[in-house]
Structures are given as C-alpha cells and as structure tokens.
C-alpha positions as CSV (number, residue, x, y, z in Angstrom):
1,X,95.4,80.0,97.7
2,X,92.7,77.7,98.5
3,X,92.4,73.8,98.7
4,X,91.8,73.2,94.9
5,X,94.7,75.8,93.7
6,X,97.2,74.2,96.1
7,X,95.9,70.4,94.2
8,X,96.7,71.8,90.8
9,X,100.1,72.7,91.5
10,X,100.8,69.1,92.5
11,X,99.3,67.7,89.7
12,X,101.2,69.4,87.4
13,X,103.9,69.4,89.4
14,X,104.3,65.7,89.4
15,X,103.5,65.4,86.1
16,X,106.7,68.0,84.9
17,X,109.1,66.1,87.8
18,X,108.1,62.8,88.1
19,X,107.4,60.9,91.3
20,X,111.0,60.2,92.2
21,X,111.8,63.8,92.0
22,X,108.9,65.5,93.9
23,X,109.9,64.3,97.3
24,X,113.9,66.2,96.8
25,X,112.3,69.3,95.4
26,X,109.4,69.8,98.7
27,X,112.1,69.4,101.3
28,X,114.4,71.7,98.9
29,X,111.9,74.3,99.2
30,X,111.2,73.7,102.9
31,X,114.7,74.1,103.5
32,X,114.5,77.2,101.4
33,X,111.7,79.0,103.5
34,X,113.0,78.0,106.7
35,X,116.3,79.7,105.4
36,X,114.3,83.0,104.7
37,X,112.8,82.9,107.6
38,X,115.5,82.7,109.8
39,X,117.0,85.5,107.4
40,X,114.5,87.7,108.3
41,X,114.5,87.0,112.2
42,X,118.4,87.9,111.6
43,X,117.8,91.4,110.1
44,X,114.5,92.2,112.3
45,X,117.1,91.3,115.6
46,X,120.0,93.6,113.8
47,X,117.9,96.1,113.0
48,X,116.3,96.1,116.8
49,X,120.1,96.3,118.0
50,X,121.3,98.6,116.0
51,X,118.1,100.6,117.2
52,X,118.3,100.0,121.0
53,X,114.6,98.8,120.9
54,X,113.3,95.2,121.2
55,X,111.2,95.5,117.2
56,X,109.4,91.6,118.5
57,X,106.7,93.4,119.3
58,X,106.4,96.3,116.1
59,X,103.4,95.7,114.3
60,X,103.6,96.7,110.6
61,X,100.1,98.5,111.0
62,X,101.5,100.9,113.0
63,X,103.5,101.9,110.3
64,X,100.9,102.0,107.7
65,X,100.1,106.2,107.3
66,X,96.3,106.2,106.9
67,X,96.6,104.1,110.0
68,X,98.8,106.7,112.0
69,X,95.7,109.6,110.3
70,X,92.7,107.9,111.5
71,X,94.3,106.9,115.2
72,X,95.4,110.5,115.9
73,X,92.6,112.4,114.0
74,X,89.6,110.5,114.2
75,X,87.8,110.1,117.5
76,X,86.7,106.7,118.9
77,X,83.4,106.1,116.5
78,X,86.0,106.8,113.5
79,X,83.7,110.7,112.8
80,X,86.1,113.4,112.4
81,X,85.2,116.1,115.0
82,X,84.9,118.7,112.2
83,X,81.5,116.8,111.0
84,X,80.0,116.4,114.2
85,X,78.5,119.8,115.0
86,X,77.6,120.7,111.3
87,X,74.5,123.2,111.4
88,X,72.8,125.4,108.6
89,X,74.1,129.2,109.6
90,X,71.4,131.6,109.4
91,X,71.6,134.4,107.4
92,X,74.1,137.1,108.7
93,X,75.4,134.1,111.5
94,X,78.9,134.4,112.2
95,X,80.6,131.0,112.0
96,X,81.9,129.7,115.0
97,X,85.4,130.1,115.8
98,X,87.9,127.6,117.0
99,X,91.3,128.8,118.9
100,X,93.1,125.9,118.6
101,X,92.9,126.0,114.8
102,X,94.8,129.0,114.6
C-alpha cells in the first residue's frame, strides 16, 4: 500500500467514525498488532524449544522448495550442468556416458 491508498483509508475512515472516535480505534488496533506480534515471537520461541534449535535465525526462504532445487542443483551462474556441454552427435556418435547418473 502506497502513500495515496493509506490517505483513503483515513478519509473514509473518519468520515464512517467521526473525529472523537478515530484516536480509540488507531491505538485499539496498535494494541492489536503488538499483541500478534508478541503471539508469534511466543510460538516461534516454543516451537525452537520444543525443537532444541535457536529458529531466530530460520529464514522462510530456506524453506521455500524451488529454493532448496535451484541451491543444490543449479551451479553458481544458476545453468544446470546438464545444458552446459550440449553438442550435435554425429551420426553413429555414441552419447556420452555419465557414472554418477546411474
């Protein structure tokens, strides 16, 4: 949400609440965030004891799959290894043959 979105909402916030209102319903929903927040600090600490591991360093992207894919498959330049070597066999060329494939 950008500057102009975040003005809109207040507009039309003040106009369904009122001025006398609007003050009571930000710090409502400032105490409502904070509480969330300190919800999910709770679970990530219970979760990291029930573990045996300190999670305050776990980044989500490590988590994310194509993530895990291209950090263990793909080289350093991101070029699986398969495409790097591609050549046009001649005719009656055997392939080449990889050991560890097998």
């Amino acid at each position: 949400m950008g500057v102009p979105e975040i003005g809109l909402i207040l507009v039309v916030a003040l106009l369904v609440f009122g001025p006398d209102k609007l003050p009571e319903l930000a710090k409502q929903a400032g105490g409502f965030v904070r509480t969330v927040r300190r919800m999910a600090d709770n679970a990530k600490n219970d979760l990291g004891r029930e573990i045996g591991q300190d999670l305050s360093d776990l980044n989500l992207r490590d988590l994310d799959p194509r993530e895990i894919v291209r950090r263990n498959l793909l080289d350093d330049d991101t070029t699986p290894a398969a495409t790097k070597e591609t050549r046009i066999l001649r005719p009656g060329e055997i392939p080449p043959f990889d050991t560890e494939s097998t």
